[in-house]
N, C-alpha and C positions, 0 to 999 in steps of 0.2 A: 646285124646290129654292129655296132661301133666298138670297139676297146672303151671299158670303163671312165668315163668322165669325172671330174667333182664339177657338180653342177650347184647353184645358191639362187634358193626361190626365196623369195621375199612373200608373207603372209597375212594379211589384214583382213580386218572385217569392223563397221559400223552400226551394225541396224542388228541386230535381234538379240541370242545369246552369241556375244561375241568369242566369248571362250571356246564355246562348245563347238562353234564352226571351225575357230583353227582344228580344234581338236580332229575334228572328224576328216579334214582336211590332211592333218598329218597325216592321219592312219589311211588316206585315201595315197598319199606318196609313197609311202613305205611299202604299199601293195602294188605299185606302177611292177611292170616286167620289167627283169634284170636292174634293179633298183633299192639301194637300201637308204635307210637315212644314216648318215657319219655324225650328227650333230643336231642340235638344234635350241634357238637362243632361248633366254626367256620372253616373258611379255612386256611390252611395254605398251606405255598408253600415250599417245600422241595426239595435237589438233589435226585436221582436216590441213591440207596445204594447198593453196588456189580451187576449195570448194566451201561449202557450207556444212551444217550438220555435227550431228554427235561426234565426241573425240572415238578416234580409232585404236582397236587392239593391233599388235604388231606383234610380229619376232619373223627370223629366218631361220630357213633348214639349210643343211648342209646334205647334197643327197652324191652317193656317188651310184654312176647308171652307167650302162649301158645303150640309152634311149640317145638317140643322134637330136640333137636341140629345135629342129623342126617338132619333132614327135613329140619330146617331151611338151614342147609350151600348145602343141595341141591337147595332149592329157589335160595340163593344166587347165586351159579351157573346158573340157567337158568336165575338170571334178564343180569347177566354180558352177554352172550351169546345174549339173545335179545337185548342189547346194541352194540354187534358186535364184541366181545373181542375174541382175537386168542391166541392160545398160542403157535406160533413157534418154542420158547427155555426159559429155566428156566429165569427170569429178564427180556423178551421182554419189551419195551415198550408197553403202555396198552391203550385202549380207555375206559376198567370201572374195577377195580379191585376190590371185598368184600371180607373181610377175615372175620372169625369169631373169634372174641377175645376169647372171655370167653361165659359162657351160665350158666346163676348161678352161682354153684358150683361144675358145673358137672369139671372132670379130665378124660382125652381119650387119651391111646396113640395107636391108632390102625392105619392101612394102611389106612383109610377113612376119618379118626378123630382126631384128635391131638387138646385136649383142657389142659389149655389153649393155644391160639395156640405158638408153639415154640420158633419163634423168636422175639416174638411182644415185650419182655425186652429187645433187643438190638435198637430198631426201635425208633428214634427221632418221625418221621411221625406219628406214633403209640401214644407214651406215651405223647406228648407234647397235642393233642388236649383230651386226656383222663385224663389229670390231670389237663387241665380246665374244666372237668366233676366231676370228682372223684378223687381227688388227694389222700385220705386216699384209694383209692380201694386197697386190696390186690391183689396182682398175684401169687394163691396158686402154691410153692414151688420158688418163685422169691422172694417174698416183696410187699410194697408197692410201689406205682404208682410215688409219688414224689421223692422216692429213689431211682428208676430206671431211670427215666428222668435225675437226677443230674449224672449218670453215662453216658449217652451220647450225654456231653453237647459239644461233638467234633464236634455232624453233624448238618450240615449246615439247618435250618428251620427258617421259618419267617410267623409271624401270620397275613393273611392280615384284610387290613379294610373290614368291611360289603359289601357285596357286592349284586346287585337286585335280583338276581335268587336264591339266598343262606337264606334260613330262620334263620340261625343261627348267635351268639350262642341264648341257650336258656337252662333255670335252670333245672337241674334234680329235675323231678316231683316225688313224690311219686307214688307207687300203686295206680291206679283208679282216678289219677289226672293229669290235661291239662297241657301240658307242659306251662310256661311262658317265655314270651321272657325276655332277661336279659336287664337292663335298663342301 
């Protein structure tokens, strides 16, 4: 395995209990090998963006691994799969969606691999609950994170209140430290 990464999945879900998917979806990261969560946003509730369907729950983790970024975003595929996620047609409605943002400082633009991932600058869903993480992050050859968010302040997102199932928000931890819940 790789020296430790900060790696940023992005978390959604449409169709069933959408809370209770991230949910179980965190606690499916936090269990990946050599992998803890460092953060993780609250939720937000978003439209659908170039599909149809129910508004989407959201938020990002912050995870630092050990997992080289090929590995992880295959994890991420099989947690969404044991979740029950189909993929019909490009935009389906979803019961658990994980993208991989970023993975350090890794850049991939391969058939498998596309970091960071490509459209995550256009995505309210995306940059709104990762600039209550990292607002200064860069998105190597985008910008930063707060500069990108003020550019798609057209779509439609709403950060909700705490909710029981949702551990979040909670502060980006350093390396080798607990995350803490934000007061």
């Amino acid at each position: 395995m790789e020296s430790p990464a900060r790696a940023w999945v992005a978390l959604g879900a449409n169709l069933g209990d959408a809370c209770r998917a991230l949910s179980v979806a965190l606690a499916a990261l936090a269990a990946l090998p050599g992998t803890r969560v460092a953060a993780v946003s609250s939720l937000y509730r978003s439209a659908p963006v170039d599909a149809a369907g129910p508004d989407f729950l959201n938020a990002v983790a912050a995870l630092d691994t050990a997992m080289p970024a090929g590995e992880l975003l295959a994890a991420l595929h099989r947690i969404e799969d044991a979740a029950g996620r189909e993929r019909p047609y490009r935009n389906a409605p979803r019961l658990l969606d994980l993208d991989l943002l970023m993975h350090g400082d890794s850049v991939s633009n391969s058939p498998e691999l596309s970091l960071p991932h490509p459209r995550m600058h256009l995505r309210a869903f995306v940059l709104a609950p990762l600039a209550e993480l990292a607002p200064g992050l860069v998105v190597p050859g985008r910008g930063r994170i707060d500069a990108l968010l003020a550019r798609v302040a057209d779509q439609r997102i709403e950060r909700l209140p705490a909710a029981p199932d949702w551990p979040g928000p909670t502060k980006l931890a350093a390396p080798g430290d607990r995350p803490a819940p934000t007061t």
